[in-house]
MOPAC internal coordinates of N, CA, C and O (Angstrom, degrees):
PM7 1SCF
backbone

  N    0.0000 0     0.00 0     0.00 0    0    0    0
  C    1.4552 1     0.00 0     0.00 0    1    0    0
  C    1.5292 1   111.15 1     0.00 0    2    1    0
  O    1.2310 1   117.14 1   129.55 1    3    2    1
  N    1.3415 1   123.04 1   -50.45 1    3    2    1
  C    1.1685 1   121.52 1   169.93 1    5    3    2
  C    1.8033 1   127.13 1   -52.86 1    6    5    3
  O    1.2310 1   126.77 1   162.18 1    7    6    5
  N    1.4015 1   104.58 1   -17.82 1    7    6    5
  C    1.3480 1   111.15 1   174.50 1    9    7    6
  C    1.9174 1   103.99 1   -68.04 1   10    9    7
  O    1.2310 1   125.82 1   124.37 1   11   10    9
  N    1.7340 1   106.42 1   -55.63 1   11   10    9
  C    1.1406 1   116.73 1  -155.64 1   13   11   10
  C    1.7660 1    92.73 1   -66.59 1   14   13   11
  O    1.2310 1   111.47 1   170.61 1   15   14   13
  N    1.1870 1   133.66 1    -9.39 1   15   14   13
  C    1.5562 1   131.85 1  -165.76 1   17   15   14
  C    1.3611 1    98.05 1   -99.57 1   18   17   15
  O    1.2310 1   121.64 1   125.60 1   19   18   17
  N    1.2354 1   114.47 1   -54.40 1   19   18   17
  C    1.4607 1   109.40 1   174.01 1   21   19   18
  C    1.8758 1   111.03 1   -52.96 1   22   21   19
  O    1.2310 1   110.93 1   122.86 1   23   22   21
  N    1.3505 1   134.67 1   -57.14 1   23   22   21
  C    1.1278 1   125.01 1   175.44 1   25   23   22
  C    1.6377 1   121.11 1   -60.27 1   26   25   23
  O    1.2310 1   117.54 1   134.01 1   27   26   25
  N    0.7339 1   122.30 1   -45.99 1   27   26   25
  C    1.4981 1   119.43 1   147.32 1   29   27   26
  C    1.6423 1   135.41 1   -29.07 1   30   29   27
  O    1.2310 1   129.50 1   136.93 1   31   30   29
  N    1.7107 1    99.29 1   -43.07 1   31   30   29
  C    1.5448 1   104.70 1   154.30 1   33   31   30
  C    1.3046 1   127.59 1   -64.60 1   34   33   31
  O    1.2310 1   129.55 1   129.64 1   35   34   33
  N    1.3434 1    99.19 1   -50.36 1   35   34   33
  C    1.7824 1   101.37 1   165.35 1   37   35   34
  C    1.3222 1   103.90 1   -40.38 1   38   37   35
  O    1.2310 1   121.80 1   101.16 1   39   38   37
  N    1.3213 1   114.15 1   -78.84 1   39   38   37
  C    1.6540 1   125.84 1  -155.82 1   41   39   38
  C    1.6460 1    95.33 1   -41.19 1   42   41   39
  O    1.2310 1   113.42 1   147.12 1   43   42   41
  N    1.3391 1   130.05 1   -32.88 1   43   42   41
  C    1.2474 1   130.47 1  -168.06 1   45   43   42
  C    2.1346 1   108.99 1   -66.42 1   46   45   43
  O    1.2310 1   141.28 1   111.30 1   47   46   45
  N    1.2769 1    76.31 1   -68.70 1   47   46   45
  C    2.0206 1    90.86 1   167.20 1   49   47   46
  C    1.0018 1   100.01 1   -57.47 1   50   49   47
  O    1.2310 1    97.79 1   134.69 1   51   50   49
  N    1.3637 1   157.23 1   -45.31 1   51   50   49
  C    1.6090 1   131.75 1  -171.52 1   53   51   50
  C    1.5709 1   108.24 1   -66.11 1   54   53   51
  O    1.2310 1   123.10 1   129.16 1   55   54   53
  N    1.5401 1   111.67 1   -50.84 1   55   54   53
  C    1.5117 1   137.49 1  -178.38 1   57   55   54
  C    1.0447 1    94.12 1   -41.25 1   58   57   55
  O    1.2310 1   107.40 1   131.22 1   59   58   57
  N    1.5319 1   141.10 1   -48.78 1   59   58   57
  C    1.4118 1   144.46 1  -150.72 1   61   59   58
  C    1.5573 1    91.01 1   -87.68 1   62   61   59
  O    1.2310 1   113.90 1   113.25 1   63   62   61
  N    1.2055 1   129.15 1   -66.75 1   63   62   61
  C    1.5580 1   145.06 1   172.62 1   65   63   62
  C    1.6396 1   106.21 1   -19.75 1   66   65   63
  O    1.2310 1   127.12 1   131.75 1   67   66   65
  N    1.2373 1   103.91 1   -48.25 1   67   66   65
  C    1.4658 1   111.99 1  -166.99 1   69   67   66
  C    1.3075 1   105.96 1   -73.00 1   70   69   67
  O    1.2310 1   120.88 1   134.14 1   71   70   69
  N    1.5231 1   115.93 1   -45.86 1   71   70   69
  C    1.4973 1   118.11 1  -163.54 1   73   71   70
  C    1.3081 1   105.85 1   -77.92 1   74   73   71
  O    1.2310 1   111.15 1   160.65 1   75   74   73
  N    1.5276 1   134.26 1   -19.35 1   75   74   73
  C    1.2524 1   132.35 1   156.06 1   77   75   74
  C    1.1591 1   115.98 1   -58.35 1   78   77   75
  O    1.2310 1   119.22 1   139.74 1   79   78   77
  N    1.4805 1   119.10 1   -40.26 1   79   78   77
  C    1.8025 1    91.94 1  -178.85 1   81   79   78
  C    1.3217 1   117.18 1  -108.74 1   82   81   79
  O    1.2310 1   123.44 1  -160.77 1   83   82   81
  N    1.5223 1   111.00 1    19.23 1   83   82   81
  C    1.8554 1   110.39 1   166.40 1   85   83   82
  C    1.2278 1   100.76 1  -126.89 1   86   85   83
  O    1.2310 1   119.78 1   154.56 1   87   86   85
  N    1.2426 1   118.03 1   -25.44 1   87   86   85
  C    1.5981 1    99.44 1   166.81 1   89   87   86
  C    1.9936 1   111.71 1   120.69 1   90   89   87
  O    1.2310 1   139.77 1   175.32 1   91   90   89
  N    1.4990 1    79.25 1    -4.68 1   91   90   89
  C    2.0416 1    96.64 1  -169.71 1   93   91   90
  C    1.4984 1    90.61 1  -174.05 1   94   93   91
  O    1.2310 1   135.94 1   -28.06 1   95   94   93
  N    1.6702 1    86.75 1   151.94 1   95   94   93
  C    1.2435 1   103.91 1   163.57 1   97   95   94
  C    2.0681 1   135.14 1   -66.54 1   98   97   95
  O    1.2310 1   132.08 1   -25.21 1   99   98   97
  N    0.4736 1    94.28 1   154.79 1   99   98   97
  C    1.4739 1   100.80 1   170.44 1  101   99   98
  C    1.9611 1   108.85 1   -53.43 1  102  101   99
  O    1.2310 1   130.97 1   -54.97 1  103  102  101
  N    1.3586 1    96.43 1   125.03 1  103  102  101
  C    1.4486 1   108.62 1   179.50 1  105  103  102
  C    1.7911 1   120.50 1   -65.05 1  106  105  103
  O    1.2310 1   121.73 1   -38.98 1  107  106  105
  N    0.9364 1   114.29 1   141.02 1  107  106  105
  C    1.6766 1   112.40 1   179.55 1  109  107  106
  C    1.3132 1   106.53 1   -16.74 1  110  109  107
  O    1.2310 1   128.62 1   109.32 1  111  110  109
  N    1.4091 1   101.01 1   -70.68 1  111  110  109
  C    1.7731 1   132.91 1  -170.86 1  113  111  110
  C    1.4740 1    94.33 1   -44.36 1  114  113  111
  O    1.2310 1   111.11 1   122.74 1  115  114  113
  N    1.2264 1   134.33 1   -57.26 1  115  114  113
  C    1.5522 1   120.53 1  -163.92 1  117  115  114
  C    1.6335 1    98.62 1   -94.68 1  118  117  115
  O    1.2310 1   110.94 1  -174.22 1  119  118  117
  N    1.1430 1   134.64 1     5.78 1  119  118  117
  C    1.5023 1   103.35 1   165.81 1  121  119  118
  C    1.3755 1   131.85 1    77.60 1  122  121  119
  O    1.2310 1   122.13 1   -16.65 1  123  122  121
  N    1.2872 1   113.53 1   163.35 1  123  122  121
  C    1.2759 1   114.18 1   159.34 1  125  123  122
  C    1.5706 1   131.83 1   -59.54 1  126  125  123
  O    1.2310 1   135.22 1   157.89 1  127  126  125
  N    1.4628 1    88.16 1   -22.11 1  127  126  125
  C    1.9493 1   110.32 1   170.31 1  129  127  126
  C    1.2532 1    96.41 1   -48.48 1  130  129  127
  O    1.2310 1   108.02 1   156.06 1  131  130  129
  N    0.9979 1   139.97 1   -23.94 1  131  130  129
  C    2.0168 1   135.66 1  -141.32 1  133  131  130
  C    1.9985 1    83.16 1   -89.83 1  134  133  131
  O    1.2310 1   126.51 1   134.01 1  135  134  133
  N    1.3200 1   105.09 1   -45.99 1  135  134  133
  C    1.8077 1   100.38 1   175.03 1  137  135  134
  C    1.4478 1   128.08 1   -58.08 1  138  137  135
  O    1.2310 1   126.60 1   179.52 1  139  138  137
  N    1.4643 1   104.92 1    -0.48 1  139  138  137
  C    1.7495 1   107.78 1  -173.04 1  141  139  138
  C    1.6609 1    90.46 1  -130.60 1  142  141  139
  O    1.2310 1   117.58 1   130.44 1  143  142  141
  N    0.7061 1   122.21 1   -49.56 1  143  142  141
  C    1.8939 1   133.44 1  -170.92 1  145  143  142
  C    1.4672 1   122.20 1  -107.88 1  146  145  143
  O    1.2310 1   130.00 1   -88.64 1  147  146  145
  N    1.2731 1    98.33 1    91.36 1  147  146  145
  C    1.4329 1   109.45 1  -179.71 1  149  147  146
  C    2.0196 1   124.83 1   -35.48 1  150  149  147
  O    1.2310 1   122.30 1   -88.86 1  151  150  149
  N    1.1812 1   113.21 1    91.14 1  151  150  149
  C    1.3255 1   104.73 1  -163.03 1  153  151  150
  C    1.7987 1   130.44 1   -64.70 1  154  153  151
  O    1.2310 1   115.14 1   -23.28 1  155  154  153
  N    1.4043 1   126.83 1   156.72 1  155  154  153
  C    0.9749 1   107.93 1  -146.55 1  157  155  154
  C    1.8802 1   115.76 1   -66.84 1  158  157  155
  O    1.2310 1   107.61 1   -35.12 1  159  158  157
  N    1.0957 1   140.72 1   144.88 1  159  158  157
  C    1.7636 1   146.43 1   172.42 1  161  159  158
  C    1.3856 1    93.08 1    76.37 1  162  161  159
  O    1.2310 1   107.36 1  -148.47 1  163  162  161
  N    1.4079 1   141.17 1    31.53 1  163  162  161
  C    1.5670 1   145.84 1  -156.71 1  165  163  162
  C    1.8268 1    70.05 1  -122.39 1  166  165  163
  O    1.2310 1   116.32 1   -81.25 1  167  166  165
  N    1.7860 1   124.60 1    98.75 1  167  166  165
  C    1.2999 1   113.08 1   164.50 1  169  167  166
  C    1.2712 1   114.40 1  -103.55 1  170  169  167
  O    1.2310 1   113.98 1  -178.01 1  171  170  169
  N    1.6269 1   129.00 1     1.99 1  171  170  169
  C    1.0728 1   124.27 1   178.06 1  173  171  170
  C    1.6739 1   121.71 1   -92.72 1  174  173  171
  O    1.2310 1   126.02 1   168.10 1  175  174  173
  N    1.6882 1   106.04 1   -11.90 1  175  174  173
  C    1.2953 1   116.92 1   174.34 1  177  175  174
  C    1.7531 1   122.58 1   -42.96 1  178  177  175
  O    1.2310 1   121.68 1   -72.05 1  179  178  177
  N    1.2546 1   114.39 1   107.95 1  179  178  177
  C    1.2412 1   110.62 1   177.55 1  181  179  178
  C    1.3913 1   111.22 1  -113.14 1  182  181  179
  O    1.2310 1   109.45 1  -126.17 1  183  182  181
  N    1.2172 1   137.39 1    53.83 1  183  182  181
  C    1.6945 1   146.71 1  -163.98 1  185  183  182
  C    1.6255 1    93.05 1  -116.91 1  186  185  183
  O    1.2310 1   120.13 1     9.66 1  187  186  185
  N    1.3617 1   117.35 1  -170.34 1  187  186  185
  C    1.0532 1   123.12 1     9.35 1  189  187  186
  C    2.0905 1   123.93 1   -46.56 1  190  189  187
  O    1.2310 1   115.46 1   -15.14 1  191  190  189
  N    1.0724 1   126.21 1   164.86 1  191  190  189
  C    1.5155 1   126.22 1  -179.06 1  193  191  190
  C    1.5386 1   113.19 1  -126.18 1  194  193  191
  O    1.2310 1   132.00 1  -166.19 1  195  194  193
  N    1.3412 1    94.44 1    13.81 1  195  194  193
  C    2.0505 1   107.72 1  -176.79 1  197  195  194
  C    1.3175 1    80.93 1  -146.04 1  198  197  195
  O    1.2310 1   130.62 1   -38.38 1  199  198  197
  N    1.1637 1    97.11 1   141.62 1  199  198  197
  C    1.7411 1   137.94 1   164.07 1  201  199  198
  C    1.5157 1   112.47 1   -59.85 1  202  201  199
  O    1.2310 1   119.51 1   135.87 1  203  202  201
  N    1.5182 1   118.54 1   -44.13 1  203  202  201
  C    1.3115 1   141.86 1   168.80 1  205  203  202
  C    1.5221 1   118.95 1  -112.94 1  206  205  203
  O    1.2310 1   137.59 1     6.49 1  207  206  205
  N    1.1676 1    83.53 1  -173.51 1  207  206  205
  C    1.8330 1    98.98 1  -170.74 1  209  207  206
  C    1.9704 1    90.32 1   -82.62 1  210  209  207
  O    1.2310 1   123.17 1   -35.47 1  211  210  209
  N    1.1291 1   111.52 1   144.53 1  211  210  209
  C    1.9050 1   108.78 1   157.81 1  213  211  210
  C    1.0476 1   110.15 1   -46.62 1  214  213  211
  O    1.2310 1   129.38 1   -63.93 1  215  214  213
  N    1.7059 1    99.53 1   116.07 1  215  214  213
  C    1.5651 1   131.93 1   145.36 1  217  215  214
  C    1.4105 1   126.32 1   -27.16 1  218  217  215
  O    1.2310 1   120.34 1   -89.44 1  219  218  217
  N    1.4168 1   116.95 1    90.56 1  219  218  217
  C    1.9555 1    98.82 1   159.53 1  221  219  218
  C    1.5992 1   114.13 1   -26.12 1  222  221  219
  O    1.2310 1   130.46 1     3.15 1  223  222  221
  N    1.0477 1    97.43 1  -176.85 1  223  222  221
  C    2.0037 1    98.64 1   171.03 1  225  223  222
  C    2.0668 1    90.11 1  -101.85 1  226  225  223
  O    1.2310 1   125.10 1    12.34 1  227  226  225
  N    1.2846 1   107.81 1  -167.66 1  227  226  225
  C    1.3670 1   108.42 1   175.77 1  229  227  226
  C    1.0979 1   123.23 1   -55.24 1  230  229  227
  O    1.2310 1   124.20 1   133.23 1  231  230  229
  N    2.1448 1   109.56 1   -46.77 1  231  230  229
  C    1.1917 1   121.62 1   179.33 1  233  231  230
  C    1.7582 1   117.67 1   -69.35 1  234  233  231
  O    1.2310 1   117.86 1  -162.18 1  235  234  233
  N    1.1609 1   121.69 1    17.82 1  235  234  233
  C    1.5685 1   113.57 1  -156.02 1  237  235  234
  C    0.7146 1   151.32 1    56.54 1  238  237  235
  O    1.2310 1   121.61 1  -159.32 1  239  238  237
  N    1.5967 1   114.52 1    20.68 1  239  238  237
  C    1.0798 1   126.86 1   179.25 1  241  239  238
  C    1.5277 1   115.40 1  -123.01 1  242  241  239
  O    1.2310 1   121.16 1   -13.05 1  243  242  241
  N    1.5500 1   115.39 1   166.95 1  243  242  241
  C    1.2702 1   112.85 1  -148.61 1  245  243  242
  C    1.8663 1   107.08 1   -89.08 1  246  245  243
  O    1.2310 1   116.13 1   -52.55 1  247  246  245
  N    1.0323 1   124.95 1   127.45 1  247  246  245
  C    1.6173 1   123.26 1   175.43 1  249  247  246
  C    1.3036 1   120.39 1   -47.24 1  250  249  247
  O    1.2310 1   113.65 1   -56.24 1  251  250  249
  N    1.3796 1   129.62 1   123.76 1  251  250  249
  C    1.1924 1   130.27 1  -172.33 1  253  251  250
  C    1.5851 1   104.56 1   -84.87 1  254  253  251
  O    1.2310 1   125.06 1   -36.61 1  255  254  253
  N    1.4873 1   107.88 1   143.39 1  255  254  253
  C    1.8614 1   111.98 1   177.73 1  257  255  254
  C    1.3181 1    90.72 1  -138.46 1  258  257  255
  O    1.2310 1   127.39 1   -36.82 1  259  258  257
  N    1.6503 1   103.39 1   143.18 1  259  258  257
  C    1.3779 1   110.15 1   154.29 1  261  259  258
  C    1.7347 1   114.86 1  -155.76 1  262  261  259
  O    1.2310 1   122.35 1   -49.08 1  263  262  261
  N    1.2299 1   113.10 1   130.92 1  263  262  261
  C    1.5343 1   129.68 1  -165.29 1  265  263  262
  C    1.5859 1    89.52 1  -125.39 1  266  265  263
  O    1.2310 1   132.36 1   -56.77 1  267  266  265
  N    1.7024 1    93.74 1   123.23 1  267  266  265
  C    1.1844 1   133.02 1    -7.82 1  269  267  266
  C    1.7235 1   100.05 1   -89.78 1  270  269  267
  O    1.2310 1   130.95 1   -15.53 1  271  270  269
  N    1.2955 1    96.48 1   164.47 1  271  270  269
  C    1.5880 1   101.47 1  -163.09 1  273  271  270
  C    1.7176 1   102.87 1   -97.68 1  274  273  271
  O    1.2310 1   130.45 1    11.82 1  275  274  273
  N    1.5927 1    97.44 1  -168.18 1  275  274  273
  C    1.7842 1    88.24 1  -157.89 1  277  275  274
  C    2.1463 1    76.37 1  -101.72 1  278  277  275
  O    1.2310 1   115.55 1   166.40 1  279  278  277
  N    0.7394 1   126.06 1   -13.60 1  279  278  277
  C    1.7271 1   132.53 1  -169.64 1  281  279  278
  C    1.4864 1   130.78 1  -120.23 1  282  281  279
  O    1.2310 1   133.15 1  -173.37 1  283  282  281
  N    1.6015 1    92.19 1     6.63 1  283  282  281
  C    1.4895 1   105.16 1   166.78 1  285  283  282
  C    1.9379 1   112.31 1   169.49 1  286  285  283
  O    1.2310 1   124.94 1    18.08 1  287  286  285
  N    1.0441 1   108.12 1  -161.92 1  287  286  285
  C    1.7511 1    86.27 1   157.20 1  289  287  286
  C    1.5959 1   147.07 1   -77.92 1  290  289  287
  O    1.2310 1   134.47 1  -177.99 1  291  290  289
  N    1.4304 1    89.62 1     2.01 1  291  290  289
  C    1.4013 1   107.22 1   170.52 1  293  291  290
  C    1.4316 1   110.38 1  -161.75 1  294  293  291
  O    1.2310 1   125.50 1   -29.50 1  295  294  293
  N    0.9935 1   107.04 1   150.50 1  295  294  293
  C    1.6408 1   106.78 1  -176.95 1  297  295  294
  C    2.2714 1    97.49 1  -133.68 1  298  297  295
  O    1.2310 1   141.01 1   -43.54 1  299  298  297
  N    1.6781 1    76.83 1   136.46 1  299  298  297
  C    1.8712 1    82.68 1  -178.82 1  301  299  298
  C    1.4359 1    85.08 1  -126.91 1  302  301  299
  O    1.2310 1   128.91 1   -23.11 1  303  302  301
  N    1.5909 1   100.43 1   156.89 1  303  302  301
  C    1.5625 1   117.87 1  -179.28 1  305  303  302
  C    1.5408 1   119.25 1  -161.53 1  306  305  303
  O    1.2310 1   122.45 1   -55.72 1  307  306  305
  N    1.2651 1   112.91 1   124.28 1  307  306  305
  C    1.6642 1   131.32 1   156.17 1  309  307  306
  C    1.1663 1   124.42 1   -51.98 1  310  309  307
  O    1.2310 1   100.23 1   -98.21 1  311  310  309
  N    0.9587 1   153.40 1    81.79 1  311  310  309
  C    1.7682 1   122.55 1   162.08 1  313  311  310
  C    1.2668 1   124.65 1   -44.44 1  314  313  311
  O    1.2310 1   119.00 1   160.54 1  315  314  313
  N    1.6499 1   119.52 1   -19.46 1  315  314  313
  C    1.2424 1    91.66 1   160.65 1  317  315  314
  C    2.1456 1    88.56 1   103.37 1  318  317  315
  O    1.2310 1   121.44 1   -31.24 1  319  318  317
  N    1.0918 1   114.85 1   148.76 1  319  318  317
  C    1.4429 1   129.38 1   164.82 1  321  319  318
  C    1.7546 1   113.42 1   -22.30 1  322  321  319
  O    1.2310 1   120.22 1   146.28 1  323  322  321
  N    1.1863 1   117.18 1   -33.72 1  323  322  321
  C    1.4435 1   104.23 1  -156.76 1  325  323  322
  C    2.0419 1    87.60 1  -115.41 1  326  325  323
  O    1.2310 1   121.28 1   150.12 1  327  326  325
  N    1.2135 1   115.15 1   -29.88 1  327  326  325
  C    1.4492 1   105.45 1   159.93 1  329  327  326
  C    1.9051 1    94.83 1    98.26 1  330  329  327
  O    1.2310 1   125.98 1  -148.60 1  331  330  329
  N    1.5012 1   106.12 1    31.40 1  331  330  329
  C    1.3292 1    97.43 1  -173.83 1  333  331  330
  C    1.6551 1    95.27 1  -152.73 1  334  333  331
  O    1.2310 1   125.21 1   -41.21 1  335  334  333
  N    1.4068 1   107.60 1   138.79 1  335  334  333
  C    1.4518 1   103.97 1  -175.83 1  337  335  334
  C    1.6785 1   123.80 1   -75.89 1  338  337  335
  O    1.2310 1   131.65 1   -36.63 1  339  338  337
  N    1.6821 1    95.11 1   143.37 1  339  338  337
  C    1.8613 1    95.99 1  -177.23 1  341  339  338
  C    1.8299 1    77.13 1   109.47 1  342  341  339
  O    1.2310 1   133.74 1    14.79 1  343  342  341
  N    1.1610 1    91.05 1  -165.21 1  343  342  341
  C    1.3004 1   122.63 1  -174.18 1  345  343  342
  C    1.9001 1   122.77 1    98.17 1  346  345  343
  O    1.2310 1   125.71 1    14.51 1  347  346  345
  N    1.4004 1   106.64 1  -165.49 1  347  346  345
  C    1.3592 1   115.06 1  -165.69 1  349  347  346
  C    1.6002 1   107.96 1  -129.00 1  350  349  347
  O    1.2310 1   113.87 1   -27.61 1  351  350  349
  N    1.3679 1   129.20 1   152.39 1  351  350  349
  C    1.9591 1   114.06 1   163.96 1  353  351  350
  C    1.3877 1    92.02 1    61.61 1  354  353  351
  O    1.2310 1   134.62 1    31.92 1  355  354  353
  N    1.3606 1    89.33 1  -148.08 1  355  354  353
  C    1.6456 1   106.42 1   176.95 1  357  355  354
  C    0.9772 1   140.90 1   -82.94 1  358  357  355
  O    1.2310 1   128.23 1  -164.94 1  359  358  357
  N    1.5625 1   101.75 1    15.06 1  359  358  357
  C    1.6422 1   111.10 1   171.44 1  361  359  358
  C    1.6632 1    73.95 1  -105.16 1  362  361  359
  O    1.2310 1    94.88 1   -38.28 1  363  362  361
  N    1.3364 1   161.40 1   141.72 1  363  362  361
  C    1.1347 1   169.93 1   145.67 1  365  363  362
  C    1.6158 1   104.61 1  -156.99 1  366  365  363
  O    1.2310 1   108.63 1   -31.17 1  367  366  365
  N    1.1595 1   138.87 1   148.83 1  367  366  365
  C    1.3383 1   140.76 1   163.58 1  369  367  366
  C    1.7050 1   116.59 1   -67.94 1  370  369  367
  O    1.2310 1   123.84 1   -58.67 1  371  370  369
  N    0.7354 1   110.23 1   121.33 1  371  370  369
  C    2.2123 1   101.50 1   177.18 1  373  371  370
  C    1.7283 1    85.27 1  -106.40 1  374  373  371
  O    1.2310 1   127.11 1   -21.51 1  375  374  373
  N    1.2799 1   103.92 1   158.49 1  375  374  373
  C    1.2055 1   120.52 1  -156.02 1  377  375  374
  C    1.6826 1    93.69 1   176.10 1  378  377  375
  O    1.2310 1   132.18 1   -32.89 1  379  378  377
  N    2.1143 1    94.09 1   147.11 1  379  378  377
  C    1.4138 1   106.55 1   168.96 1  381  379  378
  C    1.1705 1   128.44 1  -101.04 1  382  381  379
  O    1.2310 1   122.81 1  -142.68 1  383  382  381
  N    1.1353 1   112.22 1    37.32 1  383  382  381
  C    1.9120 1   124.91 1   162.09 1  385  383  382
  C    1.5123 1   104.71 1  -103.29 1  386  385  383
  O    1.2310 1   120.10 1   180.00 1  387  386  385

């Protein structure tokens, strides 16, 4: 869990990075990809905003984003070990709310 919180922080500081130099976040549709791959008529993008390519979560599976989110302007999410939302331990969701 502590892995998936720490990448999530990142994802947070890049997210922030981005919206300073286009002005908004990255749309559902483009993803967290939008921090490594300049998206298309996006001319203010100056990233990449990750060091690397996007992180699986711990479990291997891919981080959910959605702008605008239901808990802030974006909402990111884990499922967590079992890869299904809700849960307990390490099947629990990590999330940036």
């Amino acid at each position: 869990m502590k892995v998936a919180k720490a990448q999530i922080d990142a994802f947070e500081k890049s997210l922030e990075a981005y919206r300073l130099d286009t002005g908004r976040y990255p749309t559902t549709e483009q993803g967290l990809a939008a921090l490594i791959t300049q998206p298309p008529g996006q001319t203010k993008w100056a990233g990449p905003y990750l060091k690397k390519a996007v992180p699986l979560d711990p479990w291997g599976q891919a981080y959910l984003y959605k702008q605008p989110g239901y808990h802030g302007d974006y909402d990111i999410t884990s499922y967590g070990k079992d890869g299904k939302a809700g849960g307990q331990g390490e099947d629990a969701d990590i999330n940036n709310w």
